[in-house]
N, C-alpha and C positions, 0 to 999 in steps of 0.2 A: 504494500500500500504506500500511499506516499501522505502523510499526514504534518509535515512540517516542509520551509522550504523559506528561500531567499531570494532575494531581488533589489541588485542593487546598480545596475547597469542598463538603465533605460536609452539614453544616447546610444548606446550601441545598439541596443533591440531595434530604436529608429531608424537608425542607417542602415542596420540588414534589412530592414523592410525594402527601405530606397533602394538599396541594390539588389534586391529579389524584384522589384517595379509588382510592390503589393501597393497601389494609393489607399488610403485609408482618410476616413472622415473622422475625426477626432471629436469626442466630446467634448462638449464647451463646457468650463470648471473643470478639467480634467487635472488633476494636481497628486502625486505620488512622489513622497520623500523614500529616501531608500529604507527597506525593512529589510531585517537578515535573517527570522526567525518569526516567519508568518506562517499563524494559527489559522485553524479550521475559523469559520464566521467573518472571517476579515474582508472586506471591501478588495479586492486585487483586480490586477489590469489585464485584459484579455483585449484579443485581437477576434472580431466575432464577426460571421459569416452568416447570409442566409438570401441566396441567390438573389446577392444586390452588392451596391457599394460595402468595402469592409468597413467597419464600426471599431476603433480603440476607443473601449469606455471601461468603466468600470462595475466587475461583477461581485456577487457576496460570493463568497466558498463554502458551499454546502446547497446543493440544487434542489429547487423547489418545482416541480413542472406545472406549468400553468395551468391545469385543471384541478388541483388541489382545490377542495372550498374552504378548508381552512388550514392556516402554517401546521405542515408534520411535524411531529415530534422527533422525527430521524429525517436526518437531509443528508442525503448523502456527500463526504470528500472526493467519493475515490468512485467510479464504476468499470466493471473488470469488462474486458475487453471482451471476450471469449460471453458473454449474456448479454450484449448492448442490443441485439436485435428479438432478445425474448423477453426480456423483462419491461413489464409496462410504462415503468418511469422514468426508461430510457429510449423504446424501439420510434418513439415517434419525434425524435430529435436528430435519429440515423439519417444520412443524407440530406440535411438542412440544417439545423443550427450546431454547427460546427464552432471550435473555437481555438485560437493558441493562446496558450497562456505563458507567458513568458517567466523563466525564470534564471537567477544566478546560479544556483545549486538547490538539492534536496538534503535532509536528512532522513538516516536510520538508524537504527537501536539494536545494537548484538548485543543478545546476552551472555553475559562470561564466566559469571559463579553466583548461583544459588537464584536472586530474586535479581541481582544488579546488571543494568544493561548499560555499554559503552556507545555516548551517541559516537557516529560517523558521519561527514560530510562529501556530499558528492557533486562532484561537478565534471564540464569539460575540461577534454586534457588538455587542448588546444586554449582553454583560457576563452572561451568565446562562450555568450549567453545561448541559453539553453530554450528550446520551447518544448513545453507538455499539449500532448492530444488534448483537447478538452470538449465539453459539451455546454450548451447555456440555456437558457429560457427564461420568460421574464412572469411573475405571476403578481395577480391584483387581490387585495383584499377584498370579499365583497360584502357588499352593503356597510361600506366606512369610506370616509374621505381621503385615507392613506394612501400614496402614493405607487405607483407599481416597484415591484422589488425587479431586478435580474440578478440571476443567479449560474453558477457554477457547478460544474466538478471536471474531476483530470481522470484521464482514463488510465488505467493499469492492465499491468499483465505479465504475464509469468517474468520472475530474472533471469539476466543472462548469468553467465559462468562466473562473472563477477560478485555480482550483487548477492548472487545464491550462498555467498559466505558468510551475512548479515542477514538477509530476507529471500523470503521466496518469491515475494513482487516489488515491482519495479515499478513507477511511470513511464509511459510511451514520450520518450523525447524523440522528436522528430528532427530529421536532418533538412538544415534549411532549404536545400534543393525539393525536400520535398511538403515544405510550409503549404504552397500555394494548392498541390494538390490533396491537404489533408482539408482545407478550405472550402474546398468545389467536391471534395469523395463522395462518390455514391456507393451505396451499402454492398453491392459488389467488389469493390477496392479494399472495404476493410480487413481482409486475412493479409491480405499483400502489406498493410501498412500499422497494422498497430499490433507491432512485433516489437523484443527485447534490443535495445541496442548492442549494435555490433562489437567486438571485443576491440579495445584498446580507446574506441571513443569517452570514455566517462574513465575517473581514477576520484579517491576516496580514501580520505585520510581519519584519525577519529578527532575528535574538540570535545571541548570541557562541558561537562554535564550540567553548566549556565544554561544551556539551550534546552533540557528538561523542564523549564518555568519559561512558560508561553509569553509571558509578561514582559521574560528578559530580552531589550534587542540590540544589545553591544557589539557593537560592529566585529569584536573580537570572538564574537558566536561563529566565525571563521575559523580562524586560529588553529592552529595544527598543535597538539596533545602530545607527546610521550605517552 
């Protein structure tokens, strides 16, 4: 699963956009300081598609599908790759609201003696920002004057040989060559594309278990450990 993560490298997300020639319409008031250690519920910035101009705005993490009648008590972070096309609160976002969600790295959590688990930080090895597969939707509350919500989640799916040392899922980080087509996929493309990254792409070192308090977001939530 991927349940924590980072982002702190938007100017770059921008210009790979630019030189991918993704135009995107930007939300107005769109404003993100860098986080390093964003929690589920968090406002985050996705890159959102739905057979029209792209949309950068901002999504909550934790998805709500718009026929809900009232906020679930479970929103999901994560939906696993392999049920996106059978399960109901996901099959009708397949080949239409698509999203990338941009990120600096993830975290995960080996456990090493008894109850204690060692975070780990992952990122490109190449030093370049990262994007997760994602999915979005927007829901209304009904009969109240509150505002529509849009929402999130990051698609998962088995680890590669790395990851599988820590967890046995991973996020679909998608290679930028293929951003624009995970944008436009239709539900026939997805075996081809929301597979485990390739080996030597991602490398993961561990950081201090500051980053077990959602709370905490000190830039040194990076920080490489002994």
């Amino acid at each position: 699963m991927c349940g924590r993560f980072g982002f702190y490298e938007l100017k770059y997300f921008l210009d790979l956009l630019r030189q991918l020639e993704l135009p995107f319409e930007e939300y107005q008031g769109l404003s993100l300081s860098n986080q390093y250690n964003i929690p589920p519920e968090t406002d985050i910035l996705t890159l959102q598609a739905n057979h029209g101009p792209y949309t950068l705005s901002a999504a909550r993490w934790g998805l709500i599908p718009h026929w809900a009648k009232e906020l679930p008590k479970i929103r999901p972070i994560n939906a696993r790759a392999e049920s996106l096309v059978s399960k109901p609160y996901y099959k009708h976002l397949v080949g239409r609201n698509h999203c990338l969600i941009p990120a600096s790295g993830f975290y995960e959590w080996k456990r090493i003696e008894g109850k204690k688990k060692q975070p780990y930080y992952i990122r490109r090895a190449d030093g370049l920002p990262m994007a997760f597969a994602g999915l979005w939707d927007t829901w209304k509350p009904k009969n109240t004057e509150e505002p529509a919500i849009t929402t999130c989640t990051i698609i998962t799916t088995q680890a590669n040989e790395q990851i599988a040392a820590i967890h046995d899922r991973m996020p679909v980080v998608l290679e930028p060559k293929n951003w624009k087509a995970w944008l436009e996929a239709d539900p026939g493309t997805l075996p081809k594309m929301l597979v485990p990254a390739d080996k030597g792409i991602l490398e993961m070192y561990p950081v201090s278990t500051q980053v077990n308090n959602a709370r905490y977001q000190g830039s040194n939530c990076i920080d490489k450990v002994e």
